[in-house]
N, C-alpha and C positions, 0 to 999 in steps of 0.2 A: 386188705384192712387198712385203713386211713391212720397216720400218726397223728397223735392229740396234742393239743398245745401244752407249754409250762403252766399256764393259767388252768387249763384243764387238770394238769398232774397234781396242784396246789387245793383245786375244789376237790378233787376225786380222793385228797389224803386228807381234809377238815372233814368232809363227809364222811369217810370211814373210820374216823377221832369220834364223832357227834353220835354215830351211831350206836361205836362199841360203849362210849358214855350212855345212851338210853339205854341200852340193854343193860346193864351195870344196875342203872338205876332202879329200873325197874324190879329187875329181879332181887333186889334187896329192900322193896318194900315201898322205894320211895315215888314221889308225884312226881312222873311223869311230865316236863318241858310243854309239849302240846299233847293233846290227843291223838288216840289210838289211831282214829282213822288219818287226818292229817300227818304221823309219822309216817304210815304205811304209803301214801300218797307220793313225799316227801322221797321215802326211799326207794319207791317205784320209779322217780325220774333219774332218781342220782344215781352214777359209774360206779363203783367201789375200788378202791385201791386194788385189791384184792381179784376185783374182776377184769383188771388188764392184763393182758398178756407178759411174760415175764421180759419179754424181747422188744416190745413197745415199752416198755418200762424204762430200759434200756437207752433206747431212744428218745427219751421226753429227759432223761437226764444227760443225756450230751448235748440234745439243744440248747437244755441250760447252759451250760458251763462253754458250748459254743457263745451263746449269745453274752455270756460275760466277759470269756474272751475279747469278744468285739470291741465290748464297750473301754475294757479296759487299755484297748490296743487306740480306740479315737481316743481318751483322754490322755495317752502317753504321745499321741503324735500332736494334740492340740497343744501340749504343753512343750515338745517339743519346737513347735513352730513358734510360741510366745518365747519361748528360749532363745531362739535363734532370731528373733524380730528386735530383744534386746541387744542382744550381743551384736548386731549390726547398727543400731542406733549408736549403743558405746564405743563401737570403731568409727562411725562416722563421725563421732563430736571431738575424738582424737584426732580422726585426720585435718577435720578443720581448725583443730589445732595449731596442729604441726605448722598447714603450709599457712596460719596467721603468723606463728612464730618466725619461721620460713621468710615470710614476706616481712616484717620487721627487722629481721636479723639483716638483709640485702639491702634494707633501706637504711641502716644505721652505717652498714661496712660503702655506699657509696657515698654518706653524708662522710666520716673519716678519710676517706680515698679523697674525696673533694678538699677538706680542710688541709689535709697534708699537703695535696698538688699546689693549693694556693699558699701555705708558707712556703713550701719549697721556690714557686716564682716569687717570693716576697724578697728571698733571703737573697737567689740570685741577682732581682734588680738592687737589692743594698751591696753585695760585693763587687758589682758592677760598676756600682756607682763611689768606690773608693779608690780615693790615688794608693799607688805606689812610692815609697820612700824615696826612691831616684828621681820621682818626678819634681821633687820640691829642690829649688836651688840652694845651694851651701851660703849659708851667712856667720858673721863672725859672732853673732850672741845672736840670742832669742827671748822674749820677753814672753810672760807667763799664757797672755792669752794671744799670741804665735803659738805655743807650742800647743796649746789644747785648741787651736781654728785647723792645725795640722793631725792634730788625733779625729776629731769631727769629720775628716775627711779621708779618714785611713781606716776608722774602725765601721763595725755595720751601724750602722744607726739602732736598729735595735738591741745594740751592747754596748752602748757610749756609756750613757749613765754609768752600769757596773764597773766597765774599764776604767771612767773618772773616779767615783768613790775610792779604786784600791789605790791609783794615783794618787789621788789626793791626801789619804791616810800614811801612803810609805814614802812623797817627797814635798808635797804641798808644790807637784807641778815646776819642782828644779832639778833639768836636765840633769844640774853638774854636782847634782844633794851627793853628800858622803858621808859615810857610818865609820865615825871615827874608832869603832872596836872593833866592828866587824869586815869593814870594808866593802861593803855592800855599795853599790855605786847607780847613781842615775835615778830615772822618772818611777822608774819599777823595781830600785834596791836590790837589781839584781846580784846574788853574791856565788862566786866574786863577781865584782864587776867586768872582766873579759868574756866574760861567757858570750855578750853582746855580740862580742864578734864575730860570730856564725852569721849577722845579719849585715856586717858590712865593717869595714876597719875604722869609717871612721864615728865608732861606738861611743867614745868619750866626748863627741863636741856636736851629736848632730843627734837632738831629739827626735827626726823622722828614723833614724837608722832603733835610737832606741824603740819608740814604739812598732817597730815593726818587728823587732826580736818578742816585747812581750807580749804584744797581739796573739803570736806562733807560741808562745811558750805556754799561755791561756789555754788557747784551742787545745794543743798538745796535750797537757795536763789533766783538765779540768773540762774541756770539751768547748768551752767559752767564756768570755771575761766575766759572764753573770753567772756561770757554773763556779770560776774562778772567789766572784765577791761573794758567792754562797758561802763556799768556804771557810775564806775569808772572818766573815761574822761569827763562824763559830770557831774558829780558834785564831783567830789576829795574825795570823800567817797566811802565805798562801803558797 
């Protein structure tokens, strides 16, 4: 015996609805849907629920529930697959990202690595290019611009200015300036005045030996004479 389809199970249960309906009706009096003969026609072609076997019965309802199975099982992997086709789109616009960010970030850290290497030779051809305090010959005085043609040639060029300004505020550029209170002494007031002599004994008469104490005492300090004039400006000291 052949198994019937869901389609089949679905007429073969309207059909024995439609039926036990006319008979219903009939027997309580009423008009009859079509005539007698076209029912009898009608129900001569159609299965009856009724007249399947209880065990094909059986079977026309597992196909169902197979075949929703299925269905349900393609829409969970269709959607599975749309799931998984975003979630690769949104890692890929991550990753190109990243190596965007990636590649910016290399490209800023070589522009810095470049700009540092080129102050760094900036700095060396200006120290390079400074005398030393022993290189200048001993004279018995020195007039104001002697001793700032001998700073121009001692300090980096790009810390003159600063080095001049504290100069210029703490002697107006006289080696032999002195602080009649505090005794502060020389081009850069240093007090006391011996301290100089770490750069050379003859501290008191030879403005190469002072600016080369304050050059060292800047850097030391303040890290440089414009670190130094920073200072400086905010609190009239240095």
């Amino acid at each position: 015996m052949s198994r019937i389809s869901v389609r089949g199970f679905a007429v073969a249960s309207a059909t024995a609805v439609t039926t036990v309906g006319a008979v219903v009706g009939v027997a309580a009096g009423g008009t009859p849907a079509a005539d007698d003969n076209n029912f009898e026609a009608a129900a001569a072609d159609t299965t009856l629920l009724a007249d399947i076997p209880a065990g094909q019965q059986a079977q026309v309802q597992t196909a169902s529930l197979t075949q929703q199975a299925d269905a349900q099982a393609s829409a969970a992997d269709a959607a599975a697959k749309k799931s998984a086709e975003e979630s690769a789109r949104i890692q890929a616009a991550k990753d190109a990202k990243s190596k965007k960010q990636a590649a910016e970030d290399r490209i800023e850290a070589e522009r810095l690595a470049e700009k540092k290497k080129k102050k760094e030779e900036a700095e060396r051809a200006s120290r390079s290019s400074v005398r030393d305090a022993s290189s200048f010959a001993a004279q018995g005085s020195y007039t104001v611009a002697q001793v700032q043609a001998m700073a121009r040639q001692m300090v980096p060029a790009d810390q003159f200015q600063c080095f001049s300004n504290i100069v210029n505020h703490e002697s107006t550029w006289n080696y032999r300036a002195t602080n009649p209170s505090s005794g502060a002494y020389g081009l850069m007031q240093a007090l006391p005045g011996h301290k100089m002599s770490s750069a050379g004994a003859d501290w008191q008469t030879n403005p190469a030996t002072q600016i080369k104490w304050g050059l060292s005492y800047m850097d030391g300090r303040y890290g440089s004479p414009c670190g130094a004039w920073s200072f400086w400006q905010a609190n009239n000291w240095y």
